[in-house]
PDB file of N, CA, C and O in Angstrom, chain B, residues numbered from 101:
ATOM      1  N   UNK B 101      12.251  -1.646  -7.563  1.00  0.00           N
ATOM      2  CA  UNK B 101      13.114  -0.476  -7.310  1.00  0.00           C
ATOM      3  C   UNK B 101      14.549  -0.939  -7.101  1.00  0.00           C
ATOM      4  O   UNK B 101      14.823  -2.130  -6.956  1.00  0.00           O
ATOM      5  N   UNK B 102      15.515   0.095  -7.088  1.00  0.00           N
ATOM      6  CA  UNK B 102      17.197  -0.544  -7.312  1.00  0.00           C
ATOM      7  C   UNK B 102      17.337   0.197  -6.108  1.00  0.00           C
ATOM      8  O   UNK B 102      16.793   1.222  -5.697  1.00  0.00           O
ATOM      9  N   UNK B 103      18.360  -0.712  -5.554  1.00  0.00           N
ATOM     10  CA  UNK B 103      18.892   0.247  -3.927  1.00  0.00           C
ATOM     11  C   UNK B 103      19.436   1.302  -4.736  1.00  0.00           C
ATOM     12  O   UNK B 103      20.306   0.833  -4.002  1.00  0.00           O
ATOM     13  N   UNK B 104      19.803   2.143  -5.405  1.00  0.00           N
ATOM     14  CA  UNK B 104      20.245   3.055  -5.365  1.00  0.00           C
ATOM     15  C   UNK B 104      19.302   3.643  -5.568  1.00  0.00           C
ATOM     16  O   UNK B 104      19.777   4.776  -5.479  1.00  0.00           O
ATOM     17  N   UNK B 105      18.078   3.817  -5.826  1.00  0.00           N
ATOM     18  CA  UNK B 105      17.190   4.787  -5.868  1.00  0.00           C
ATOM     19  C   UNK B 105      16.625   4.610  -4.513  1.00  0.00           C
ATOM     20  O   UNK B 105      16.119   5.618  -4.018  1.00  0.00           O
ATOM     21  N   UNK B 106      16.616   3.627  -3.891  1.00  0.00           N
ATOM     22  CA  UNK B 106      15.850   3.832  -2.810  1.00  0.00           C
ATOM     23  C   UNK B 106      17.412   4.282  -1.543  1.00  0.00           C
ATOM     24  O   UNK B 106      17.425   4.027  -0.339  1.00  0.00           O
ATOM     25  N   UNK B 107      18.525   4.971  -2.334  1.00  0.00           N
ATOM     26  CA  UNK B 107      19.479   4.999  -1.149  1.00  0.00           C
ATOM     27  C   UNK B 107      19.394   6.893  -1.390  1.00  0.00           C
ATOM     28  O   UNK B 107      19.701   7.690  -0.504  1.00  0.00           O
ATOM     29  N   UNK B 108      18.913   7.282  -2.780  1.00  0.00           N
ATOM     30  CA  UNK B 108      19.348   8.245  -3.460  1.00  0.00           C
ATOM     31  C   UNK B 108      17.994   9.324  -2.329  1.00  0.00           C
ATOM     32  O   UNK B 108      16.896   8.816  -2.101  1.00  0.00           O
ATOM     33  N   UNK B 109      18.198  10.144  -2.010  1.00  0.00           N
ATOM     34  CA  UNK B 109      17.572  10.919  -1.073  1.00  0.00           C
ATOM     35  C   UNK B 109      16.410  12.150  -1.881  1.00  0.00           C
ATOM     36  O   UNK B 109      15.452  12.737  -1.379  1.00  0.00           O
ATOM     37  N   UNK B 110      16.986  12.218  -3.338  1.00  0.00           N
ATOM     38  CA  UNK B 110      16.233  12.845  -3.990  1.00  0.00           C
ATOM     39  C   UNK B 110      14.969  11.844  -4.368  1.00  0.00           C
ATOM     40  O   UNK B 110      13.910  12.327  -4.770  1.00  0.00           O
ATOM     41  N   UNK B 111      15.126  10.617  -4.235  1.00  0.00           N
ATOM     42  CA  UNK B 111      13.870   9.825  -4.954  1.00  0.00           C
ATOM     43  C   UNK B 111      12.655  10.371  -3.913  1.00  0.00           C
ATOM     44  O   UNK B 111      13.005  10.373  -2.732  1.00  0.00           O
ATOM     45  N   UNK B 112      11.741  10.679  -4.089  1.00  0.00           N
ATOM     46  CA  UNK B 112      10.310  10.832  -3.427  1.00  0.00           C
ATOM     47  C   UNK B 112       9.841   9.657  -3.200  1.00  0.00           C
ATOM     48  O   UNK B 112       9.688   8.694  -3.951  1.00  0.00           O
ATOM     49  N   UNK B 113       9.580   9.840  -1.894  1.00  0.00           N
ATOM     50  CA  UNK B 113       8.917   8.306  -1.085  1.00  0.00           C
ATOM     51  C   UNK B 113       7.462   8.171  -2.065  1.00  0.00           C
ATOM     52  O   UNK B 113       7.054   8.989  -2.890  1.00  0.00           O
ATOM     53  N   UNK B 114       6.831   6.817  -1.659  1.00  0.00           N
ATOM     54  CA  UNK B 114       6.037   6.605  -2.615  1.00  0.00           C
ATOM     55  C   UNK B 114       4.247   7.715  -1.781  1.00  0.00           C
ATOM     56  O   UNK B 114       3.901   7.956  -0.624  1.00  0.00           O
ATOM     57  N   UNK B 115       3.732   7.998  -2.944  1.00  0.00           N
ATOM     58  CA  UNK B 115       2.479   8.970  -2.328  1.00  0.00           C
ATOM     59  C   UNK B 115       1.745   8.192  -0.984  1.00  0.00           C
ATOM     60  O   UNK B 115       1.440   7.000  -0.938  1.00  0.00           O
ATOM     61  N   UNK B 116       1.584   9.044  -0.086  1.00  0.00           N
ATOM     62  CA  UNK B 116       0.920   8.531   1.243  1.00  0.00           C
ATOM     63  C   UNK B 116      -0.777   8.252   0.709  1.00  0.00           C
ATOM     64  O   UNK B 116      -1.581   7.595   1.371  1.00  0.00           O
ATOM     65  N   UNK B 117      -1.135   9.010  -0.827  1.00  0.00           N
ATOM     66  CA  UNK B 117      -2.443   9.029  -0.585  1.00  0.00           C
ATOM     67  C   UNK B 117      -2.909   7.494  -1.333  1.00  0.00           C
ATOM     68  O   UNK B 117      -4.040   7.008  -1.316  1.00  0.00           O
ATOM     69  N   UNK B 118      -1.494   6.831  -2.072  1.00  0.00           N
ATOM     70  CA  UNK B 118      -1.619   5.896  -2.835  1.00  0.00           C
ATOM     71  C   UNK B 118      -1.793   4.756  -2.101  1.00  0.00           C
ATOM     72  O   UNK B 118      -2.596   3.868  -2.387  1.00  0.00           O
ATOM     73  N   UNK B 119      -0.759   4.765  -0.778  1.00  0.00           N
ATOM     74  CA  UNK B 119      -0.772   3.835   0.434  1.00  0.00           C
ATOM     75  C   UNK B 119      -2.036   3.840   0.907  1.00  0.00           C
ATOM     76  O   UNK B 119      -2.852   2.926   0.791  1.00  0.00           O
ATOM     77  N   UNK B 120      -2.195   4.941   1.471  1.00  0.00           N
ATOM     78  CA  UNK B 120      -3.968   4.950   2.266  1.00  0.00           C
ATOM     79  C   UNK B 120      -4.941   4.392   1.394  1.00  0.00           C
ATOM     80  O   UNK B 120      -5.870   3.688   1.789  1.00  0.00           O
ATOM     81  N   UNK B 121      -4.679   4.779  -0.080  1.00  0.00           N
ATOM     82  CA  UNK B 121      -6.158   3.771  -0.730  1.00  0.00           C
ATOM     83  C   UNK B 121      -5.844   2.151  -0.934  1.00  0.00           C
ATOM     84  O   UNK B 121      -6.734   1.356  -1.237  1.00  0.00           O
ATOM     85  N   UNK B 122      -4.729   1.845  -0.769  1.00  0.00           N
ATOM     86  CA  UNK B 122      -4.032   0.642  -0.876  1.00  0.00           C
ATOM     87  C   UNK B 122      -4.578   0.145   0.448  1.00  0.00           C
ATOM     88  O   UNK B 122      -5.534  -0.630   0.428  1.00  0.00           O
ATOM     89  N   UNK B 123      -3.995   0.568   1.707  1.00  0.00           N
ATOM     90  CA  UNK B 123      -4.855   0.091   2.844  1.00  0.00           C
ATOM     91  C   UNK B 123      -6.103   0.360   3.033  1.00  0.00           C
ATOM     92  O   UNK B 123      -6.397   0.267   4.224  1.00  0.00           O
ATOM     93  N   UNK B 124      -6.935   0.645   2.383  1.00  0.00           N
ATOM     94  CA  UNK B 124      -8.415   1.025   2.742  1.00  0.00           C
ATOM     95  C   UNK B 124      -9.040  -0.430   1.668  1.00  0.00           C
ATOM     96  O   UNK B 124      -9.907  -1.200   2.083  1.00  0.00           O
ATOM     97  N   UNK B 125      -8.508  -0.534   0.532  1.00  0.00           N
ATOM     98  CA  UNK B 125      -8.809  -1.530  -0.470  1.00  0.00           C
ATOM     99  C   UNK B 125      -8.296  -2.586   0.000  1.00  0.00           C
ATOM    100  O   UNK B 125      -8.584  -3.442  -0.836  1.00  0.00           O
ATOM    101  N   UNK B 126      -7.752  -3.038   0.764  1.00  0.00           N
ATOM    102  CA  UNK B 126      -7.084  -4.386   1.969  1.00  0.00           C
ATOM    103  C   UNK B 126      -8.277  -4.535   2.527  1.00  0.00           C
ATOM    104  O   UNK B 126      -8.970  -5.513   2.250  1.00  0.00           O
ATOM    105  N   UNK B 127      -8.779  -3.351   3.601  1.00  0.00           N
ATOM    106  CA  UNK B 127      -9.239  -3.629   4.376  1.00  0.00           C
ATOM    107  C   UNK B 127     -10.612  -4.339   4.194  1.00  0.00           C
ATOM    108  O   UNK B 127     -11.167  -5.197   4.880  1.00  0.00           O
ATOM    109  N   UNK B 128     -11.054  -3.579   2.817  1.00  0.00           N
ATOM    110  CA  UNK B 128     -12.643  -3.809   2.301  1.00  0.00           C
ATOM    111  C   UNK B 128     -12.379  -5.127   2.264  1.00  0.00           C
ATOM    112  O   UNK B 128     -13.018  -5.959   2.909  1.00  0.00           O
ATOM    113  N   UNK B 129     -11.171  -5.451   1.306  1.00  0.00           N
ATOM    114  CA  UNK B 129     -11.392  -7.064   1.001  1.00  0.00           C
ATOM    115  C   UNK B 129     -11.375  -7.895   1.839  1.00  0.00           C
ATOM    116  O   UNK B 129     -11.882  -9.011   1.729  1.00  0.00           O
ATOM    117  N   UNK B 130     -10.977  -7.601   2.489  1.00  0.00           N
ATOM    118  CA  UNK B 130     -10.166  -8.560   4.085  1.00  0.00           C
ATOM    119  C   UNK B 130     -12.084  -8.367   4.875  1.00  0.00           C
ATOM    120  O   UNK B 130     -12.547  -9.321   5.500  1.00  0.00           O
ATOM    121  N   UNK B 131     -12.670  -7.451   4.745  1.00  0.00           N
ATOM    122  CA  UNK B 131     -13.826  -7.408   5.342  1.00  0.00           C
ATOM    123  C   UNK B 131     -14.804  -8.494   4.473  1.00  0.00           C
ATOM    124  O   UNK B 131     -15.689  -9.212   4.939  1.00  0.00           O
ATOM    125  N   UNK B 132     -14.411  -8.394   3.224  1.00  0.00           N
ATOM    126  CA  UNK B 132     -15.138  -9.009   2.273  1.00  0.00           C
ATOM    127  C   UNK B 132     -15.265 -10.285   2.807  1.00  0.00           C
ATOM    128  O   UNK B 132     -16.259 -10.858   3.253  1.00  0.00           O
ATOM    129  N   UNK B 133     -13.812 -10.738   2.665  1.00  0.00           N
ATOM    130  CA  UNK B 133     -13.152 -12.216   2.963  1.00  0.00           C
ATOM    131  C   UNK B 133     -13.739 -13.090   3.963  1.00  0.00           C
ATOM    132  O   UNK B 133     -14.121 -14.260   3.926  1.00  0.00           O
ATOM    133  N   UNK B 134     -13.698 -11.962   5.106  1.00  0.00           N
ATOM    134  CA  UNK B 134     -14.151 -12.729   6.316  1.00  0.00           C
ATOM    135  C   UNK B 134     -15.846 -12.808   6.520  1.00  0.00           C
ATOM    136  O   UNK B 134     -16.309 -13.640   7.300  1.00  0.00           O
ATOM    137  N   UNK B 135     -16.697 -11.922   5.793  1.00  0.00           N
ATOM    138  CA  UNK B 135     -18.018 -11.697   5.846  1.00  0.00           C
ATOM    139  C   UNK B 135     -18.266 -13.272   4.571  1.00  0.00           C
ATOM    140  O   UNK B 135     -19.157 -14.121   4.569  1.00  0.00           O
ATOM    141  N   UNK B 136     -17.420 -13.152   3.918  1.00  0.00           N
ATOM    142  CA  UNK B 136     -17.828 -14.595   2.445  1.00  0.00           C
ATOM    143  C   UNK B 136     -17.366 -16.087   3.473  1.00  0.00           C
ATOM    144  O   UNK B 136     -18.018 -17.131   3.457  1.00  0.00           O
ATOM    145  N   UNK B 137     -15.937 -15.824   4.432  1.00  0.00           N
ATOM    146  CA  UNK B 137     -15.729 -16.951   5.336  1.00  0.00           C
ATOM    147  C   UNK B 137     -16.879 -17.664   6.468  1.00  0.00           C
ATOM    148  O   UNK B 137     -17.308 -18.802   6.661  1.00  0.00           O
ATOM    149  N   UNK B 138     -17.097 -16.328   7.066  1.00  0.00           N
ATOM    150  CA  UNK B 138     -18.217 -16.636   8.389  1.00  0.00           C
ATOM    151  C   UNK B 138     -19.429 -17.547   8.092  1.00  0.00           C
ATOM    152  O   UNK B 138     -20.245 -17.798   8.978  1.00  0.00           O
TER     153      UNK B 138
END
């Protein structure tokens, strides 16, 4: 992204529902990770 789009007030923040599956797909793996570590 260019600071001016992220300065420009019309740009739409990025989707909350895209974040939440982004952190939910962290978390699995990160569960994964540590269940394949232990």
């Amino acid at each position: 992204m260019t600071a001016a789009a992220i300065h420009d007030p019309l740009v739409p923040v990025p989707q909350p529902r895209r974040l939440l599956r982004g952190l939910r797909i962290a978390r699995l793996l990160d569960r994964l990770t540590t269940r394949r570590w232990t």
